[in-house]
N, C-alpha and C positions, 0 to 999 in steps of 0.2 A: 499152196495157200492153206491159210489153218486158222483158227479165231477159236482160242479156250479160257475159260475160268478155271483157276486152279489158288489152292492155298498155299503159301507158302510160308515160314515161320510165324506162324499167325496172321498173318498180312492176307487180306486178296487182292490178286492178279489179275489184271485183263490183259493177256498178251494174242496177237493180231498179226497175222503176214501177209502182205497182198501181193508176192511176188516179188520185191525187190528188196526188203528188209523186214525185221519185226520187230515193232513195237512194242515196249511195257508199262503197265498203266499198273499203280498200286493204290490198294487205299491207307488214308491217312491215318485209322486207327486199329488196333487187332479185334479180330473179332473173338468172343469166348466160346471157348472150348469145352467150361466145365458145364453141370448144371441143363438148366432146359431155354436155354435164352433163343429165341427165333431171330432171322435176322435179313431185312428186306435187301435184297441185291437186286440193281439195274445197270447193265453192261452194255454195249455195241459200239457202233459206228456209223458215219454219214461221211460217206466217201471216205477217204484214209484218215479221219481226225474221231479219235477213241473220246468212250465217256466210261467213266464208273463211279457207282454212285453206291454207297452201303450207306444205309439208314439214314439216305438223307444228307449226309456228305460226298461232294463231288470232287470227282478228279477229270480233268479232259486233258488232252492231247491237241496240240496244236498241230494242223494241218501241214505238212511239209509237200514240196514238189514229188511225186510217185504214183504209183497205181491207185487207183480208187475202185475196185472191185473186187470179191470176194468170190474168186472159183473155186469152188468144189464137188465132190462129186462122191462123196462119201456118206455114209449114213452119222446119225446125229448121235455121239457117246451122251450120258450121264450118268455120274458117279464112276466111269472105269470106262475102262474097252475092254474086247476081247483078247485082243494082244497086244502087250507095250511094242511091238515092232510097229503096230499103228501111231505110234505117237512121235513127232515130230522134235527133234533133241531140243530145239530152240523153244520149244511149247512149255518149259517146266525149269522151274530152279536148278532141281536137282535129278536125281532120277526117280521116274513116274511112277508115282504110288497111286493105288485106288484112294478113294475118298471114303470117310469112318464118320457117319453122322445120319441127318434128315432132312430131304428134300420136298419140297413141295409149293405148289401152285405157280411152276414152270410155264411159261408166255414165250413165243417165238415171233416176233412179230407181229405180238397183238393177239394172239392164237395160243390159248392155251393147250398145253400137252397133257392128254389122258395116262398117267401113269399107271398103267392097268396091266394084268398080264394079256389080256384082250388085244389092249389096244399099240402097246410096243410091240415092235417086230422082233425082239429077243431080250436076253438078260438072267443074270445069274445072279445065286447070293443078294439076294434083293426081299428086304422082310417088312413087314407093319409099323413105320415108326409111332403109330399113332398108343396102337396097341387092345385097341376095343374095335367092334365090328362098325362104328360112330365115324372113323376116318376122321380127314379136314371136312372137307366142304360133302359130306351127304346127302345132309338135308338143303334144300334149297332155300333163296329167297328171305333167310334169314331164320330160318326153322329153327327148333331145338332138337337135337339130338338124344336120346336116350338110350342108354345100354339094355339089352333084356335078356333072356333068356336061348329066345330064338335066334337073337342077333340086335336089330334096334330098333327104335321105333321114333318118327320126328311128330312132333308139337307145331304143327302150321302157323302165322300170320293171320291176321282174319281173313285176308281178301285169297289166299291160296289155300290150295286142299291137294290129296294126293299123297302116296305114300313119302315121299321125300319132298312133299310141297310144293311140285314143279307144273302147277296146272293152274292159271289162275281161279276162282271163282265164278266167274264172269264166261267161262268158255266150259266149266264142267258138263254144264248140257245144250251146249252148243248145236244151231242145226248149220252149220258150215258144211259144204260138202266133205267128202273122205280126202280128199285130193286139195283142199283148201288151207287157209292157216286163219287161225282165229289169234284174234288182237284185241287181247282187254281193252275196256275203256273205261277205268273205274270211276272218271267223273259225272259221267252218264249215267253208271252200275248197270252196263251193257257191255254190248262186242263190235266189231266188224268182223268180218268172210273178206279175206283177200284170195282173190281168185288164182287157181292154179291155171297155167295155160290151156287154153283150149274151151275154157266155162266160164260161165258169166251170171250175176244175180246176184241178188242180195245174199244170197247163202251159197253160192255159186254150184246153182243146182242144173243151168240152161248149155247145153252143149253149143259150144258156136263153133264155125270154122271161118276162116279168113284167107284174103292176099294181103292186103292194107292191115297192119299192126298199127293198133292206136296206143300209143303210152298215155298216160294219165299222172304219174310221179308218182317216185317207187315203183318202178316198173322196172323189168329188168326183160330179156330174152338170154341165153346162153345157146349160142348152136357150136357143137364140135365137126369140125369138118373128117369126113369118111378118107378124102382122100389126099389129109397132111401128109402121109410117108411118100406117097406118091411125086409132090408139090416140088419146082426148084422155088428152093427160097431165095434164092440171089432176084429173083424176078416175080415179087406180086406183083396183084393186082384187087382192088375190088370199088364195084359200084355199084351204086343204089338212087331211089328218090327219096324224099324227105319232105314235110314241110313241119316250119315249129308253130309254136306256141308261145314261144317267149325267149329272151334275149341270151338267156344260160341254160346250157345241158350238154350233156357227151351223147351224140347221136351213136357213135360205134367205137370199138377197141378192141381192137384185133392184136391180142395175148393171153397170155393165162393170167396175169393180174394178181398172182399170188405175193410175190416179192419184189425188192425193189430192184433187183438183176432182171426179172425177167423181159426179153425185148417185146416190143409193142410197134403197133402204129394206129393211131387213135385220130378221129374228127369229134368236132364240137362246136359250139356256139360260145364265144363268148363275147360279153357288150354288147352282142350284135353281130357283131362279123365272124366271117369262118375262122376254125383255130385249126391246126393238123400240125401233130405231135410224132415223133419220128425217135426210135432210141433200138439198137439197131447193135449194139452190147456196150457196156458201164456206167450204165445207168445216165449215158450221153443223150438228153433228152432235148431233140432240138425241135423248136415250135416252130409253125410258118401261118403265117399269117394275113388273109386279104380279106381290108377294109375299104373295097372301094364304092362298097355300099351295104346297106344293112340286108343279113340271111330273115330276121323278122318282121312280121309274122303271116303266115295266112296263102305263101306262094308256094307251089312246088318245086322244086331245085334236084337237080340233076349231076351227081360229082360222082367222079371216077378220081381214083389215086394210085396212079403205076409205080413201083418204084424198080427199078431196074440198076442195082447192088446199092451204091449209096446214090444216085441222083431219084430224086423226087419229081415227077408230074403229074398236076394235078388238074384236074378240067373241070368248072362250072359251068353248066347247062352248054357243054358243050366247047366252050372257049377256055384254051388253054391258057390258066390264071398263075402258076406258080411253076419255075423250073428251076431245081437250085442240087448244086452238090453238097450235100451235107457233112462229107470228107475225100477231100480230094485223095490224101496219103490210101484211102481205101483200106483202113486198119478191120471194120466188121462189114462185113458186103452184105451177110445174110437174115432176114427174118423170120427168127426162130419161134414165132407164135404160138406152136405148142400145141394148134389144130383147133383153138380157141376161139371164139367170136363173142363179143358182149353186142348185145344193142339197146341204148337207153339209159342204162346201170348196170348193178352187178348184185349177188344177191343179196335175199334180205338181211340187213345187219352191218353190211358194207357200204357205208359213206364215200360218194365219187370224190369228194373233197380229200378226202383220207386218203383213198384207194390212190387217186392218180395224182399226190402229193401236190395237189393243188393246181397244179393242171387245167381242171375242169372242175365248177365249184357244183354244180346241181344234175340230179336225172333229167334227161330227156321227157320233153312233154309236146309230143306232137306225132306227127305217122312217118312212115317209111315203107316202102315197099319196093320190089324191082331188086332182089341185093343179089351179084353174081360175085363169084368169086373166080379170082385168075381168067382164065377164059372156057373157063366151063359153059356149055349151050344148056346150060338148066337153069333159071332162077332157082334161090334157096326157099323152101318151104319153112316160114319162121314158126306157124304155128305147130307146127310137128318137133321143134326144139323143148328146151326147158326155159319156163319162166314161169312171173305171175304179176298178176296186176297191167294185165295186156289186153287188148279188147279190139273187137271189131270196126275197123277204120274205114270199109268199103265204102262205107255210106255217108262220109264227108264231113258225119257231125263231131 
């Protein structure tokens, strides 16, 4: 499998193999070569049917019967590889030439790429297109850039301050704890203190500990499980208690939640009724669903979800509510989770709306406690994870 941008007689390429054939996607005009002209490009896929789009002109690719998943297992080229034996004969017009020009402000899924010597894991022949120590984006937030002597120096916004303008105003003398995130609020000309897990207050200065995790929205927990490599994945399992607050929220999501390949198996609320989401490899995302009465508000609920390679059972307070094969052909048996745990949300900056492609539209807002995992004889200690905006639930309020 292989998915590259490449130039070809002036034209660009989006060409894409998911296993069974590849795809080529051109755009409609050539783009220039001479001179200093920038030029926006937006490329991908949604299952097998391509888009490309330069400056606003689009080409797509209509859907045909074939693979819809993008395996690989290779590091990510830009502007070259290290070896043309790396490149894929079908990948390119003709044969593979490096790329001769300027790249920048590279997004991967919403995720932009730090093109740093830092922060890439290699590369060669790679110099300043910009050409002053100013770069693209330096200065933040809209800053100005100036060139100097030393190097450069940015020109702030009123409301930010800081060397490259990356501090609001409003948080420069913040008393937020060390461990907190402070969150402008410039129509107040204040802040808030979003609490790191484990602390609570206004400025999340008060150590708490917990069993009972209270969400509040915007909340999120991350626990990594110690003993993924350990795990058969053809056979989870996990359970917990819950009670909500309201009619929408992803209570848990058990994946890494980075991409749209990666498998999951996720509970939530939606409308009202339970939702459990199952995807299991290609991005085969099958929902199940029981409404035979409403999950809100104010009760405690009790759900285990076993899955044992593709069938699903799932148990509310007890009573077995959902049993279904999800593929009988047994094409992906296993859940590769990645040793991931969400509960609530995901972190800050991450829309569950986004994140779980609509799936599940809001944070969790209500407690949980009790969450085992496989049949481990330990409850999970959530407050010992990473999150924030998590709070003390013991006490019912």
């Amino acid at each position: 499998d292989f998915l590259c941008i490449s130039l070809a007689n002036g034209f660009i390429q989006l060409r894409y193999n998911l296993g069974d054939k590849t795809v080529i996607l051109q755009a409609l005009q050539q783009v220039h070569t001479e001179g200093n002209t920038w030029h926006t490009l937006r490329a991908g896929r949604v299952g097998n049917e391509g888009y490309l789009d330069l400056d606003g002109h689009n080409v797509t690719q209509e859907a045909a019967a074939g693979m819809s998943a993008l395996d690989t297992h290779t590091d990510f080229f830009l502007g070259g590889v290290s070896s043309l034996n790396l490149v894929n004969s079908m990948a390119t017009e003709n044969e593979p030439t490096g790329f001769s020009g300027c790249i920048r402000e590279v997004l991967i899924n919403g995720r932009e790429l730090k093109l740093t010597a830092s922060d890439a894991r290699d590369g060669a022949n790679v110099g300043d297109c910009d050409g002053t120590a100013c770069g693209y984006t330096v200065c933040k937030n809209n800053g100005t850039c100036r060139v100097e002597n030393a190097g450069f120096s940015c020109s702030c916004p009123q409301q930010w301050v800081g060397s490259t303008c990356e501090q609001s105003v409003y948080c420069s003398q913040s008393r937020c704890g060390s461990q907190a995130l402070c969150v402008p609020q410039p129509q107040l000309f204040s802040y808030i203190c979003v609490c790191a897990l484990g602390w609570s207050g206004k400025y999340c200065d008060n150590k708490i500990t917990f069993l009972t995790a209270k969400f509040v929205g915007n909340s999120y927990i991350k626990y990594t499980d110690p003993q993924y490599r350990k795990r058969d994945l053809q056979h989870s399992r996990i359970s917990l208690n819950f009670t909500s607050n309201q009619t929408e929220g992803l209570v848990f999501w058990m994946g890494k939640a980075e991409d749209e390949d990666n498998d999951f198996l996720a509970l939530g609320i939606a409308n009202g009724t339970l939702k459990i989401v199952v995807n299991l490899g290609e991005r085969i995302s099958v929902p199940l669903t029981y409404s035979k009465y409403s999950i809100c508000c104010g009760r405690w609920h009790a759900v285990t979800i076993v899955q044992n390679q593709t069938c699903i059972k799932v148990y509310l307070d007890e009573d077995l509510i959902l049993f279904e094969d999800i593929d009988p052909q047994r094409k992906y048996t296993a859940l590769n989770y990645g040793g991931i745990c969400y509960f609530g949300g995901f972190e800050i900056g991450k829309e569950v709306n986004t994140v779980t492609t609509g799936l599940f539209q809001q944070g969790f807002i209500g407690r949980i406690k009790d969450v085992v995992l496989f049949q481990d004889s330990k409850k999970i200690q959530l407050m010992k994870a990473e999150g924030y905006n998590v709070y003390n639930g013991d006490d019912g309020s």
